[in-house]
Phi, psi and omega in degrees: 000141192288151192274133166280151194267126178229135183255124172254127143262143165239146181244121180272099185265175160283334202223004155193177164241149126233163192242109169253163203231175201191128178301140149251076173311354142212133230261010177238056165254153184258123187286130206188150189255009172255045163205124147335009193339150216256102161215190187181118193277167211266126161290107190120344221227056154207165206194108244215126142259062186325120228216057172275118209308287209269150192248110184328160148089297182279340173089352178281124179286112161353353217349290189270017176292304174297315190299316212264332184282338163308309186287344182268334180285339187284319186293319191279330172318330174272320204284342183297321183294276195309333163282350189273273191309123157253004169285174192276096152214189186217131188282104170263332162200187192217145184218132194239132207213115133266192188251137173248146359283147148210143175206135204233137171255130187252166170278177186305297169299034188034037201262141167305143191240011166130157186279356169291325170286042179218148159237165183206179196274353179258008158318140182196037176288154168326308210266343196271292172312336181293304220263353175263330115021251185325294182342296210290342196289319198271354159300163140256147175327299185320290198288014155269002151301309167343296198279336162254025181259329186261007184232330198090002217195123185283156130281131190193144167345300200319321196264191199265321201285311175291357177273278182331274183355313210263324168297302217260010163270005170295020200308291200284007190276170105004309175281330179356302214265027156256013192283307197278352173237037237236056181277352188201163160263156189190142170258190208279319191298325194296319203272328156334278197309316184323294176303306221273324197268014192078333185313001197263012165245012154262166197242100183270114180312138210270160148270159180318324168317290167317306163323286184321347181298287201291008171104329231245353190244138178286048270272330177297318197266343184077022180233180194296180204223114188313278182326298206287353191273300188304308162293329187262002158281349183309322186240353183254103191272138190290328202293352201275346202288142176271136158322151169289191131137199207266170197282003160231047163251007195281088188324297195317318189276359162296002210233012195045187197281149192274192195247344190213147122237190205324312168313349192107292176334157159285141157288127187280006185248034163243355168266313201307312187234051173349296174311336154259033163269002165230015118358124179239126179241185244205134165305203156265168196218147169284156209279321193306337186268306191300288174347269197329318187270344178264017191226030176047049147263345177326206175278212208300113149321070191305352213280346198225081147060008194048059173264152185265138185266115188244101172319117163242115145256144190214101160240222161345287201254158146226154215202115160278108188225161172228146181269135169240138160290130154184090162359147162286174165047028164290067205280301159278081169281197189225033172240129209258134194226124206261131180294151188117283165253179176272200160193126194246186186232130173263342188175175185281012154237034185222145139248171195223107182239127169201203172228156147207159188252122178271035126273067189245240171339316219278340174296315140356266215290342173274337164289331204281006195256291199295346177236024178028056177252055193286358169294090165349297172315305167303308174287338145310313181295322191287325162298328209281322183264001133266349173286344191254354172279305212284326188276289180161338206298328170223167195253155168262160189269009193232049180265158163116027177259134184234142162207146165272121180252073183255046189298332175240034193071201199237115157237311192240134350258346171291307214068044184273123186281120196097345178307158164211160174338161146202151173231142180208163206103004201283131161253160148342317190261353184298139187247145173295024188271322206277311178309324186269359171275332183278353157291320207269331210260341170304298170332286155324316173293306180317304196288336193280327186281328166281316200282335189281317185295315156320296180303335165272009178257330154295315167300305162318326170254058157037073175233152146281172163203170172237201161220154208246116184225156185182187187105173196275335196282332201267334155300322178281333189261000000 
């Protein structure tokens, strides 16, 4: 009897990890982010660590928080597998979705150096705004279109280049003695796959996905982006930057995890996770691509009409994205990318043009904080008397409260540096019912400003479309 073929994903989220496993029912299918594959996930056979990675504000990532809670989802998953499934099978690959950016400096031995040394998509630190501020000063209007005609990506916090910039101007900091020990950057998926393959004093390449995350990547040619390597060498030695390519192109990561690594030493994962040693494993995918492709957003759908499918997702963060066909190494392309959003890479023939807010559930879980409605009853009866003000059923005894949910600044569609929250209307008669509709209702207007810009990059190529809507904030909310 043929042994079944099982797929481990893992998803490195803001605000949990999980690892889920997944039948792959017919095993000569090419695992591909152009394709539909025939799977199904294992009923049982996951396993979740409510998490939060990235620390609001400062943007630093848990590091080794995350990296130790990735290995226990891998652990409690093999171990459900072997108690569960009695038929034979074989972990044929592994796959990875993280929240992007993230980029981590490791050490010589290819060790994290710590969470001061990580950037994220979430910074909105003091000194990082100060330094994308000065950056904006010393552009000209050309070159930062320029610079967001080739990258997908305004300057802002959000991104890799004033966030370096800004670590390796620390001298006088705290932070000072991790700048001279720094040997490489690495994303999270990079810094796994290192450990598991043996591998952690070589340089396991980022994927194109990831990169494009940071601002920092050209998305037509798939290289490091020329303009922007001019500015962030002044204070950045480039070579610390990781090679590229695409997320299933790395030979090395084809053989699983080894039995030694390069030193010579045993690898503690070839006893630990037997079952991936002949396991082919996967760069990381930004979690904004992995949404678009498991939620049937990828290009053009026959099953809808050859309608363009536009991904809303709202979990932690929430995000409007549409998939574009473009090549690598696509140098005059026609694709315009309307300020306000970005544009990223899911792989070398797919983009990714969309918005996103880095407030979406979490704006929620900070009113339900803040009025202190951690009771499920409570916090429930208070959605409920907002679905009957939204409906029409009841009146509020407080209207006309508007809010910028800008808690953790602003990225789509200003991209204002330095923005913040503001709530306004408030009376006497306002209730924490009025506050949480205007959160909900921000959210929703902000999302509603990305999705009319998408829609209008469709109608420009005569495309219909529909929109897809999902995440966990939006089922709870």
């Amino acid at each position: 009897m043929e042994s079944r073929s099982v797929i481990l994903v893992i998803d490195a989220g803001s605000s949990s990890v999980r690892c889920t496993s997944y039948e792959l029912l017919d095993s000569s299918e090419v695992l591909s982010t152009r394709t539909q594959p025939p799977i199904k996930a294992i009923e049982g056979m996951s396993y979740s660590v409510p998490m939060m990675s990235v620390t609001p504000n400062t943007g630093y990532i848990r590091i080794h928080e995350v990296i130790d809670a990735i290995d226990l989802c891998i652990d409690e998953v093999l171990r459900l597998l072997r108690e569960t499934i009695s038929d034979e099978y074989n972990i044929t690959a592994l796959g990875f979705s993280t929240f992007v950016m993230n980029l981590v400096g490791v050490d010589e031995f290819g060790e994290p150096l710590g969470d001061e040394a990580t950037i994220s998509y979430a910074c909105n630190r003091a000194e990082v705004l100060d330094t994308c501020s000065r950056i904006e000063r010393t552009l000209t209007p050309d070159m930062k279109q320029s610079i967001y005609k080739q990258t997908g990506a305004p300057l802002h916090p959000a991104y890799a280049l004033p966030q370096l910039i800004a670590f390796y101007e620390t001298k006088d900091s705290d932070n000072a003695h991790l700048v001279e020990k720094v040997h490489q950057w690495k994303s999270i998926s990079s810094i796994c796959l290192s450990r598991w393959t043996g591998q952690r004093h070589t340089q396991i390449p980022i994927s194109y996905s990831e990169a494009s995350w940071t601002g920092l990547l050209n998305f037509g040619s798939c290289t490091w982006n020329d303009e922007v390597l001019s500015i962030l060498e002044k204070s950045c030695n480039l070579k610390l930057l990781p090679p590229l390519s695409d997320f299933d192109m790395v030979d090395d990561l084809r053989k699983g995890i080894s039995q030694q690594s390069h030193d010579g030493s045993n690898n503690i994962y070839w006893n630990r996770w037997p079952e991936l040693r002949q396991c082919q494993f996967f760069l990381g995918i930004g979690d904004g691509a992995a949404a678009n492709v498991g939620s049937k957003c990828g290009l053009l759908s026959s099953g809808d009409d050859n309608k363009r499918r536009i991904a809303v997702t709202i979990g932690t963060s929430a995000a409007a994205r549409l998939c574009l066909p473009l090549e690598i190494g696509t140098l005059n392309h026609s694709v315009v990318v309307p300020f306000g959003l970005f544009c990223y890479r899911v792989d070398k023939s797919t983009l990714l043009l969309g918005g996103a807010l880095t407030d979406g559930g979490s704006i929620i879980e900070w009113a339900r904080s803040l009025f202190n409605l951690h009771s499920t009853e409570s916090f429930n009866m208070c959605l409920q008397k907002v679905a009957k003000i939204y409906s029409g059923r009841c009146e509020s005894p407080s209207p006309g409260v508007t809010m910028a949910p800008f808690l953790s600044g602003e990225r789509s569609t200003g991209f204002r540096v330095g923005a913040n929250g503001c709530i306004s209307g408030i009376t006497r008669e306002t209730t924490s019912i009025d506050i949480v509709y205007a959160c909900l209702e921000s959210v929703v207007l902000r999302l509603c400003a990305i999705i009319k810009l998408l829609t209008s990059v469709c109608e420009e190529n005569k495309s219909q479309y529909i929109l897809v809507a999902s995440g966990n904030a939006l089922e709870k909310n």
